[in-house]
N, C-alpha and C positions, 0 to 999 in steps of 0.2 A: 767428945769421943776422939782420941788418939786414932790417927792412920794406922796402918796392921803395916808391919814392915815390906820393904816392897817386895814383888815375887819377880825374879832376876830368869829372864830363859837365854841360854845362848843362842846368840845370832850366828850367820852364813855370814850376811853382808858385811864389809867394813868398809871405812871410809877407802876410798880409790886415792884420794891424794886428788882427783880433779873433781872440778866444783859445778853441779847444773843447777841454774836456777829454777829453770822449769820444773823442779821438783819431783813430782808422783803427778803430774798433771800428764795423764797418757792423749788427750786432746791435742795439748799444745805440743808434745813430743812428737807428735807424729804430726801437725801442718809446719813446724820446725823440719820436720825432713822432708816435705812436701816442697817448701820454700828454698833449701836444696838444689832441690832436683828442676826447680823454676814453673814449677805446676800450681798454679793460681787456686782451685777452685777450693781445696782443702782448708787454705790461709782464709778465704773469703768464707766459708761456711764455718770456721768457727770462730770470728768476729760476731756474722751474725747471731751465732748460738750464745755468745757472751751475753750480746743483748746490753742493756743497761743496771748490769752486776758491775759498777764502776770500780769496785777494788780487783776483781776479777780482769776484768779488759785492761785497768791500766798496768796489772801484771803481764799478762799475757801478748801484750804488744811490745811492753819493754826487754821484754826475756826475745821476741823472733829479732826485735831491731837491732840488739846485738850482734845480729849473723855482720858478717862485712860484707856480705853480695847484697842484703836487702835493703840498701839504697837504690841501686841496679834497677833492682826488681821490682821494689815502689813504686819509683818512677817511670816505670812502665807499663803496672797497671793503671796508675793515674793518666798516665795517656790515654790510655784505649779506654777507661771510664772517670770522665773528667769529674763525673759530679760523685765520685765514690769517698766517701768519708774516713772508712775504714784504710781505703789506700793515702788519703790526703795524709790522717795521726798515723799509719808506718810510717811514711816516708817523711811525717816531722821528727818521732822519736827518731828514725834511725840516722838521720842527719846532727839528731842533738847527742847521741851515741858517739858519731865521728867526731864532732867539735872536741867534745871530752876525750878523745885520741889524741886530737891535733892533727884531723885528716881535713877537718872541713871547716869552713869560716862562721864565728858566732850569729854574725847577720843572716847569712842565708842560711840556720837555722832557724833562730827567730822568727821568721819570714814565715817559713812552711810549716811551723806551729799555730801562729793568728792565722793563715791562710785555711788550716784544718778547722782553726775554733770558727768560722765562719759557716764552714759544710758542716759543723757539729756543734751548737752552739750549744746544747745542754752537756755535752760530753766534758767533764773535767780532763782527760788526758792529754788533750794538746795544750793546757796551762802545768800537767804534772811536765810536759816536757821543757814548756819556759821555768818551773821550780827548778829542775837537773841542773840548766842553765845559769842560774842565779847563786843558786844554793853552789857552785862551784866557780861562776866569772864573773857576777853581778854584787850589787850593793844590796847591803840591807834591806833598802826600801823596795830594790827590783825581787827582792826574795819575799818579802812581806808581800807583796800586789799578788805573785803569782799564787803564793799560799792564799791568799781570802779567795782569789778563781777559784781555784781549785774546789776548794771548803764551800764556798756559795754555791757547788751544784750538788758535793757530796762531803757533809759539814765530817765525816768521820773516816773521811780517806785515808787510810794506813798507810802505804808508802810515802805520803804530802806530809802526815805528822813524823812519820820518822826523817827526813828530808830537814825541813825544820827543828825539828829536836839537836839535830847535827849542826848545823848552822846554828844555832843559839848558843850550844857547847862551847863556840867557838871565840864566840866573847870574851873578853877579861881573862886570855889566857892563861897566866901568872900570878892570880888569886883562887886560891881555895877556900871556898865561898858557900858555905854549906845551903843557900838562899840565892843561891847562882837561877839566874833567870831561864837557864834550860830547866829547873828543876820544877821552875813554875808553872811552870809554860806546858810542861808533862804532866803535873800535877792536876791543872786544870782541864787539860782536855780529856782525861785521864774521868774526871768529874762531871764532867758534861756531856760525855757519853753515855748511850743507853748502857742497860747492867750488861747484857751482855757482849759489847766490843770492846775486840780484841784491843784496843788502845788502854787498858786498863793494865796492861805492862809496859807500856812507855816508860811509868815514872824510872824502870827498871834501866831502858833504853840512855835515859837521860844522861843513869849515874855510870850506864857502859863511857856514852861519848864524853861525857867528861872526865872520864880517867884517863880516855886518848889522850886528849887536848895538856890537863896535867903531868903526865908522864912523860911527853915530849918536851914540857917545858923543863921537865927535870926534877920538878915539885914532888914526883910520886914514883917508887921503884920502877923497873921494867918487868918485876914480873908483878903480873895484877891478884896473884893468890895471897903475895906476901905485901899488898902494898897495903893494907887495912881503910882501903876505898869503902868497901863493905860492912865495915864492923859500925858499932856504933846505933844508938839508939834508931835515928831517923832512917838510916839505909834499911836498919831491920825491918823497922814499919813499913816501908815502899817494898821491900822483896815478902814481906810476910802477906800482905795485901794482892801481889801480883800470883803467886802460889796458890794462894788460896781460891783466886779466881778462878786461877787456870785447872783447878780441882772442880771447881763446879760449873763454869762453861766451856770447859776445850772446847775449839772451834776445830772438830777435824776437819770440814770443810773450806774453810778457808786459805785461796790461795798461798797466801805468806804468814801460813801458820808456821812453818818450820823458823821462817825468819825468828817471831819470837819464841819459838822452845830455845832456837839456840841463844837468845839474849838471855831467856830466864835462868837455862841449866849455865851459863859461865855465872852470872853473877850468885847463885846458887852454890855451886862451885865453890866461887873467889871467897864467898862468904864459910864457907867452912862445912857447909851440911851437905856432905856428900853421900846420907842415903837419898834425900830426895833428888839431890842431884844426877843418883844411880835413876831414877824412874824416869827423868826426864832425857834423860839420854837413847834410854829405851825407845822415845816417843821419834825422838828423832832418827833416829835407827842410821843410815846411809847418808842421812839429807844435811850434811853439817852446811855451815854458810861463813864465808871467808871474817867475815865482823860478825862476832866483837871478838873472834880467837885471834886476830891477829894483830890486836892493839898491844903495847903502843907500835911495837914492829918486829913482831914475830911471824915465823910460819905456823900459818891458820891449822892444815892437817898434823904437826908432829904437836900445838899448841892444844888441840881438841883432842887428838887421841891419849895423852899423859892424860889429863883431867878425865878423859871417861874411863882409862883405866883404874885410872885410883877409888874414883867413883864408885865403879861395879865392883871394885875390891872391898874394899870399906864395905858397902854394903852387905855385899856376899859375905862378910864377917860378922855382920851384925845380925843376921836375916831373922834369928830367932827372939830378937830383942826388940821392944817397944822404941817408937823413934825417940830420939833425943830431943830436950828441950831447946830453944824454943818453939824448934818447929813439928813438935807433937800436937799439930791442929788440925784442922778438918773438916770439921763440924761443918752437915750440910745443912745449907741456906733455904733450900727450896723442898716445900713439901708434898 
């Protein structure tokens, strides 16, 4: 059974041109301004509310570690409570946050990430913080170590597999390599996850960072609608596969959902089917995310808003017509 074409309502909000990661998470938005304002107990009460939702916490600590005060302010809760864990992984992501500045030096990040995995030894985030590390100043091998931590406490970490999927892209820069080992690497974890995680669009993630990586070598146009990254038997099959999941598990709950609507609606997009791309825009509504709109080296907001207008146009023209092939699928899985 064919999808019914989508139903298109005009929005209030539009994209602002500034980008929060924090999302819809009105939790983290508000001990974000807590943190501010140098008031502890809000940041500490919803650490603990995270609890051990590891995709959740290692969001939510890397989105406050961003502030540029909350080194400061880490390091001062750690003071006054030496054995706090929650305070230990801030103040290592927000140290691994300045390294990647070039405010802080990569050892004594390092340092206050094993120093946190010690106070949290089940907790994956203070190895997502040595991955950040790696995956940007490290080898292979130091990026490979921190990704299996990571995975050995939470084998389906979303932010670790995208981290990685990035890093693998990065390989064999200057071959177009339809068997490129990011694609693998996506493919399989992609398969070895439960049916429903959200990692079941990576494969989609893969073929975003390797059009980066291509297009900067000069192999692939600058603009990624016209570069035909997308077309093509195998792409179809990875975005028909990731659509259709994302038809029958949205994960509205999931912190870095928004991350993947905006990976699926560009490659969505790029690939040419812009009514479903009109719906997943919808989903995304305000919450756009600087990658993959700004590959190879575009601006991410004038990059996202052309594509959703076209998007919602096309649509809005088609609104009375059966979707096009081939992506007139749908068929639900679950009964």
């Amino acid at each position: 059974m064919p999808l019914p074409s989508p139903v298109l309502h005009p929005r209030r909000e539009r994209p602002s041109g500034v980008f929060d990661d924090a999302f819809d998470d009105s939790g983290l938005i508000a001990a974000r301004t807590a943190l501010a304002q140098g008031r502890r107990q809000t940041v500490r009460a919803l650490l603990q509310r995270t609890g051990d939702d590891w995709d959740r916490r290692g969001h939510r600590i890397c989105v406050l570690a961003r502030e540029s005060y909350t080194s400061a302010w880490a390091r001062d809760w750690l003071a006054a409570e030496p054995a706090s864990a929650d305070a230990a992984v801030l103040l290592a992501l927000a140290l691994v946050r300045r390294t990647l500045r070039g405010k802080a030096e990569p050892a004594r990040a390092r340092a206050a990430c094993r120093a946190a995995a010690v106070l949290a030894p089940a907790d994956p985030t203070p190895w997502l913080g040595l991955l950040h590390l790696a995956r940007h100043l490290g080898t292979d091998q130091e990026t490979a170590d921190a990704f299996a931590e990571v995975c050995h406490r939470h084998p389906e970490h979303h932010q670790a597999h995208h981290l990685m999927t990035a890093r693998l892209a990065e390989h064999r820069p200057e071959h177009a390599d339809p068997g490129h080992e990011a694609y693998a690497f996506a493919g399989r974890s992609a398969a070895r996850a439960p049916a429903d995680s959200p990692l079941a669009i990576l494969p989609v993630v893969a073929y975003a960072e390797r059009y980066r990586v291509l297009a900067a070598a000069g192999l692939l146009p600058a603009d990624p609608a016209a570069s035909g990254h997308w077309s093509g038997p195998r792409p179809e099959q990875v975005l028909r596969a990731a659509f259709d999941w994302w038809l029958e598990w949205e994960q509205d709950e999931h912190p870095r959902r928004h991350v993947d609507l905006n990976f699926l609606a560009h490659a969505t997009f790029c690939a040419g089917h812009a009514a479903e791309a009109a719906v997943l825009f919808q989903r995304i509504g305000r919450h756009l995310t600087p990658q993959p709109w700004c590959y190879p080296d575009r601006d991410p907001c004038t990059a996202f808003r052309a594509a959703r207008e076209r998007a919602l146009g096309a649509a809005r023209s088609a609104s009375d017509e059966a979707l096009p092939e081939p992506y007139a699928y749908g068929r639900a899985r679950r009964t």
